[in-house]
C-alpha positions in Angstrom: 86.4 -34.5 -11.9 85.1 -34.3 -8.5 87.6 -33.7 -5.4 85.6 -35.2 -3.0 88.1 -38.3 -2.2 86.4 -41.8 -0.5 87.0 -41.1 3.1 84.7 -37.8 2.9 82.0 -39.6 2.2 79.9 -40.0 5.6 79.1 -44.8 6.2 77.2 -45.7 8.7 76.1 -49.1 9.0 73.4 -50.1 11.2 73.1 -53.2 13.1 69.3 -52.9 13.7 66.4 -53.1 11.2 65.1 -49.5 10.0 61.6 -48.9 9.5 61.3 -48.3 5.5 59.4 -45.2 6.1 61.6 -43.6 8.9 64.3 -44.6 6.4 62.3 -42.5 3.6 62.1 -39.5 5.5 65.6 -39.5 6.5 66.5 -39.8 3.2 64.9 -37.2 2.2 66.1 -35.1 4.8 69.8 -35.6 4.3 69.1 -35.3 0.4 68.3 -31.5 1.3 71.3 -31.2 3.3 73.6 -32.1 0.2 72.4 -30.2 -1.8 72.4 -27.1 0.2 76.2 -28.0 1.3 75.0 -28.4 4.5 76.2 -32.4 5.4 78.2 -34.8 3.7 77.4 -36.8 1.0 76.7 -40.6 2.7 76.2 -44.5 2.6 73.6 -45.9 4.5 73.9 -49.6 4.6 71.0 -51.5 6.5 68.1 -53.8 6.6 64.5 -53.4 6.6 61.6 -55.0 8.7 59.5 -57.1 5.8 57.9 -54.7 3.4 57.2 -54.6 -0.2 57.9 -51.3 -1.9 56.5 -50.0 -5.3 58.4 -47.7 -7.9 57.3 -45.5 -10.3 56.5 -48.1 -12.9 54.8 -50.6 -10.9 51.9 -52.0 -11.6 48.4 -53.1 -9.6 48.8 -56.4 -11.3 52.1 -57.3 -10.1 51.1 -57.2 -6.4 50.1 -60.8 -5.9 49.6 -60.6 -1.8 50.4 -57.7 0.0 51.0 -60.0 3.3 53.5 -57.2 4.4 53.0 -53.4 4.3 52.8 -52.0 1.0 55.0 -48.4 0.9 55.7 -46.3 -2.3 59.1 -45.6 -2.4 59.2 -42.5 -5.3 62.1 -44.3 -6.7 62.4 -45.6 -10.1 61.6 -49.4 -10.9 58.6 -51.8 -10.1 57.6 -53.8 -7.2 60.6 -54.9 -4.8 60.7 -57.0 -1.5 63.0 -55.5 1.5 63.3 -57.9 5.1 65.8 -59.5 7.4 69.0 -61.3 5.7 68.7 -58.6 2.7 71.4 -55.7 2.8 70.2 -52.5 1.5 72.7 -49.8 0.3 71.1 -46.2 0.0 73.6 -43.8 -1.8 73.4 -39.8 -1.5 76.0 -38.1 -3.7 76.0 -35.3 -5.1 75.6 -35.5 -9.2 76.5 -32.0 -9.5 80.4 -32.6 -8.3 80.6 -36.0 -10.3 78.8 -35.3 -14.4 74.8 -34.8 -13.6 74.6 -38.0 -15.4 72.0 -40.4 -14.2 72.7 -43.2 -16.7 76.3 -43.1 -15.5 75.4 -43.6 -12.0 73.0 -46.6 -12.2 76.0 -48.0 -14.1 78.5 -47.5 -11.9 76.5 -49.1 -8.8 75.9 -52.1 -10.4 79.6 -52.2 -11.5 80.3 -51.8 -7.7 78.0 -54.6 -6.4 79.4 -56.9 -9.4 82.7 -56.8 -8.1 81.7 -56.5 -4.5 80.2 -60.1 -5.3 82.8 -61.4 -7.3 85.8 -60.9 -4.1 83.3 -62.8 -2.2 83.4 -65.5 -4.7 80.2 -64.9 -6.7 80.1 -64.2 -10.8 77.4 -61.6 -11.0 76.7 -59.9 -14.2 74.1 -57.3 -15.5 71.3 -58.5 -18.5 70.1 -56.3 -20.9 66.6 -55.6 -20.9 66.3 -57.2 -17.0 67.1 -54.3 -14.2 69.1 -56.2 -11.5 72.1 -57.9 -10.3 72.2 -61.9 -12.0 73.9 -64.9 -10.9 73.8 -68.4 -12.0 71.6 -70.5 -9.4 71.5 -74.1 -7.7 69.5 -75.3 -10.2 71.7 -73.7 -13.2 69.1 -70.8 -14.4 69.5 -67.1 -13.8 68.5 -65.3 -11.1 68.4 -62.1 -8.8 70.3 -61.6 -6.3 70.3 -57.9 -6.0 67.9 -54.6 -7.0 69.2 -51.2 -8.3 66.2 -48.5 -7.7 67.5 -44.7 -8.1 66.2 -41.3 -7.2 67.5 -38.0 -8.1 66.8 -35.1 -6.4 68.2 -31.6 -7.0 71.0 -34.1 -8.8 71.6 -35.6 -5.6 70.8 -39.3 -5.3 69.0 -41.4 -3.1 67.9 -44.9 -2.7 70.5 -47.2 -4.4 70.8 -51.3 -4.1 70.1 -54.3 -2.3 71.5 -58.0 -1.8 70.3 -60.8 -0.8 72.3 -62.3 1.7 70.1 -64.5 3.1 66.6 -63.1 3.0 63.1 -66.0 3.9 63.0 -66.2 -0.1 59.3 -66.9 0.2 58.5 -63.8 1.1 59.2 -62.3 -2.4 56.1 -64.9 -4.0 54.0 -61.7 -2.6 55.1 -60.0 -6.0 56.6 -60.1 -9.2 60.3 -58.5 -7.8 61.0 -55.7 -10.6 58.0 -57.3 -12.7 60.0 -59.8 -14.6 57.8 -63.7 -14.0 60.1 -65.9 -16.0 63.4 -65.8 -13.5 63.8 -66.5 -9.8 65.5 -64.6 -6.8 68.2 -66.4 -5.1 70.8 -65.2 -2.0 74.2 -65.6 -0.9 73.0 -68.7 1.8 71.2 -70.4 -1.1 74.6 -70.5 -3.1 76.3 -72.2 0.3 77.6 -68.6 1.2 76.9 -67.3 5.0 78.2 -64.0 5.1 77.3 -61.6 8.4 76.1 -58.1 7.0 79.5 -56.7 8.6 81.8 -58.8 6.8 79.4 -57.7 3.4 79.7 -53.8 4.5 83.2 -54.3 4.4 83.5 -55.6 1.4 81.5 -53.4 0.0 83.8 -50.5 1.8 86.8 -52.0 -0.2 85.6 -51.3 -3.6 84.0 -47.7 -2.7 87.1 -45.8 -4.2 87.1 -48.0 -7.1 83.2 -47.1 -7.7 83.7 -43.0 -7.3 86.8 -43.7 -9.7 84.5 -45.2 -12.2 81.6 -42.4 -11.8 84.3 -39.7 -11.3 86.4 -40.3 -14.1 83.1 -40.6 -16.6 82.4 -37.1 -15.4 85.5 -35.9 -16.3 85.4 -37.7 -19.7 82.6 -35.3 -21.1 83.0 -32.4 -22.9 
């Protein structure tokens, strides 16, 4: 199991919008870092001026208009929306220290945005075959309130999550978000749920150790 305890892990939370691209690079950047034990693995939790972002598995068809700059993001996944009211988590930990097992980690963010939601007063709930974070809607159907989109990089991660706390939902008619047609997108403001991206950071900071439990002690449950 990995020593690296909760409060060595580098947050910073910014209050102004980050380019996607400067984001990108500095990503990329501190992914180097890590893995050369030269900085500490980090959170990054911010928000984006509007911009659609593709994924390895996205598809020409499922850009329907490309109103706002289209950016290719190297992660995994389709077509996703980023802009104002959406809170975007970008994770960097290092995979060596905590089982080199991808699978594991994409589980263990969406367990920590599930119950990040549900202490907010949200049931959230993963859907097999659909990637994403699902809630029940206004109108009673599922729908998406947050993206999971991973990177791994010398078996350190990058990218991560985002919710939607309370994005201009039009904006994500520009494409099919994560290429699924037959479910909507919804946000904590549509639910009746105004939440300042502070107050969401922290809630998100509460369940951190709970999260590195969950990937920690899977690591240490393999032979």
């Amino acid at each position: 199991m990995s020593t690296i305890a909760p409060e060595n892990v580098e947050w910073r939370s910014e209050i102004a919008p980050v380019g996607y691209r400067e984001a990108l690079d500095q990503m990329t950047v501190r992914n180097r870092a890590i893995s050369e034990e030269e900085a500490r693995e980090m959170v990054w939790l911010l928000e984006h001026p509007p911009v659609y972002t593709a994924g390895t598995s996205a598809t020409g068809s499922e850009l329907l208009d490309p109103r706002f700059e289209v950016v290719e993001a190297g992660r995994g996944g389709r077509y996703t929306y980023h802009g104002p009211g959406q809170r975007v988590g970008y994770v960097m930990l290092d995979l060596k220290e905590r089982g080199r097992d991808v699978r594991c980690f994409v589980h263990a963010v969406e367990g920590w945005v599930i119950d990040t939601l549900a202490d907010i007063g949200v049931e959230s709930w993963r859907s097999e075959g659909r990637i994403g974070i699902w809630t029940r809607d206004i109108d009673g159907r599922e729908a998406k309130i947050g993206a999971i989109g991973v990177r791994v990089r010398r078996w350190v991660t990058m990218h991560g999550f985002s919710v939607n706390l309370a994005p201009d939902l039009s904006h994500f008619t520009g494409i099919v978000p994560c290429g699924i047609e037959e479910f909507g997108v919804t946000s904590l403001q549509r639910l009746g749920i105004d939440l300042a991206p502070a107050a969401f950071d922290e809630a998100l900071r509460a369940r951190f150790a709970d999260f590195l439990g969950a990937l920690d002690g899977k690591a240490s449950a393999q032979p």
